[in-house]
N, C-alpha and C positions, 0 to 999 in steps of 0.2 A: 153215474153213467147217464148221456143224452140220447136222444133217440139217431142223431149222428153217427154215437160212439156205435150202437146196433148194425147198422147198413158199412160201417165202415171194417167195421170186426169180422164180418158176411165175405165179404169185398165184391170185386167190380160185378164178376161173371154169376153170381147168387144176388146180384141186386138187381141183372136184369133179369133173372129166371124170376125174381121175385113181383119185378114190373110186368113179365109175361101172365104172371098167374090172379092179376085185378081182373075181376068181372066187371065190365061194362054195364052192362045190364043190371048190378047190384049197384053198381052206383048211381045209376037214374033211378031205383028203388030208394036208396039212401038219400035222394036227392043231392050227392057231392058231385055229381057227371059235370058241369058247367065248375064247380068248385076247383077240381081236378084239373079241368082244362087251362084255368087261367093262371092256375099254381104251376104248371108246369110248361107255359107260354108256348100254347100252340093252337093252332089256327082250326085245327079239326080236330078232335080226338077217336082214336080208332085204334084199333090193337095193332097196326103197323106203327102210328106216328107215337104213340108209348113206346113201341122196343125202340127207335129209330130214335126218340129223344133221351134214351137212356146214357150214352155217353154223356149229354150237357148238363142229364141230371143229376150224374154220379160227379161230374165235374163240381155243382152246387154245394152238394155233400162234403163233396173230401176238401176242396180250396176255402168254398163261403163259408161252411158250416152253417147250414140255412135250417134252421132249426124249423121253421114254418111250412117248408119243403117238407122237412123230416115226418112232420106231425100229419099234414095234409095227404102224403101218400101212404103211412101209418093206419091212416082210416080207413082209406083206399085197399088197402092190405087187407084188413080187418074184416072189414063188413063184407069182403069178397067170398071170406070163409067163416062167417056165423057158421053155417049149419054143419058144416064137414070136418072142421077144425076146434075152433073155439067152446062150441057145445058139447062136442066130446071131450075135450081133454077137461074141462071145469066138472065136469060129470065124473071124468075117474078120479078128480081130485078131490069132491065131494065139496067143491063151492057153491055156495047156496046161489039162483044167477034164475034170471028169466029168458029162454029164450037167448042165453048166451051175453046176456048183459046182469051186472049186478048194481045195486043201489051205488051212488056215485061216491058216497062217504061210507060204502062196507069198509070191514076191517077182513080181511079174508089172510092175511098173515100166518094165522095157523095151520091154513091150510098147506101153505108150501113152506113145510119144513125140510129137514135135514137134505135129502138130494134127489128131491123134488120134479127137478128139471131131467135130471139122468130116469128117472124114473116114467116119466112122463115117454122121453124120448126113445125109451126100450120097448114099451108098450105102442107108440104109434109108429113109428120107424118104419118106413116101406108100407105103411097104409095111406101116409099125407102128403105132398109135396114137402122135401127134407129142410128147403130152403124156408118156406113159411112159415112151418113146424118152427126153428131154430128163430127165428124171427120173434115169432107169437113167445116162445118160453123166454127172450129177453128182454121182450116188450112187457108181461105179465109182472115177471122180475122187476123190473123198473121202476113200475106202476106202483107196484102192492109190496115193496119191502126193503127197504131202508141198509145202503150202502152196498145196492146190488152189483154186481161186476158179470163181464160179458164172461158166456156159457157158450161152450162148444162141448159139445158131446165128446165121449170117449170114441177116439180111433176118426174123429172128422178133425180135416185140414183146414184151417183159415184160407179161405178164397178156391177151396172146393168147390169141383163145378157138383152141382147135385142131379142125376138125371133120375 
């Protein structure tokens, strides 16, 4: 699985809930704010010209397979939800992590075992946004464990609007 196959497996209408839910403000923190903007060719960046460029960006995804695309709004995604998202769910999974990051060569494998992801999603369900929730458990997948395949929770639709 690429980080393509994620945003594509989500579909259109969860990938622009997914573009409404970047913090701006985390990305001039991250330092990706100018990063962002020029990956996703736009003249200003502002939480209108993100939703507004979401059709060209989904366009990138689903026709180019811009896997650069993929990885650079991935972060963007990411570091939006350190503290609300990622820190907790590494927390109930008992992955060892600073701060919501762990060493870049951990082996954290053991942690998600058996259904991991179902588990995770039962537990935070209607505490996180659904769509970045489901985002973060395929990106995590991905990441940390060898011949991961896309997850969608029990009783959620592909291309679900999540409100």
């Amino acid at each position: 699985m690429q980080l393509c196959d994620i945003y594509l497996g989500l579909g259109q209408s969860s990938f622009r809930d997914l573009l409404k839910n970047i913090s701006l403000g985390k990305l001039r923190t991250y330092q990706l704010f100018e990063r962002i903007k020029l990956r996703l060719r736009v003249v200003k960046l502002n939480s209108e010209s993100l939703f507004k460029s979401a059709p060209r960006q989904w366009a990138r995804l689903a026709d180019e397979r811009d896997e650069d695309l993929a990885m650079d709004l991935s972060q963007a995604i990411l570091v939006s939800h350190v503290d609300t998202l990622i820190v907790p769910v590494l927390n109930f999974l008992g992955v060892p992590h600073t701060e919501g990051f762990f060493e870049k060569d951990a082996d954290i494998a053991e942690h998600l075992t058996g259904d991991w992801q179902q588990r995770v999603w039962s537990e935070f369900e209607g505490k996180l946004p659904a769509s970045v929730l489901i985002f973060y458990l395929n990106h995590l997948a991905m990441e940390m464990t060898k011949g991961a395949e896309f997850f969608l929770p029990a009783g959620v639709a592909v291309g679900q609007d999540f409100k």
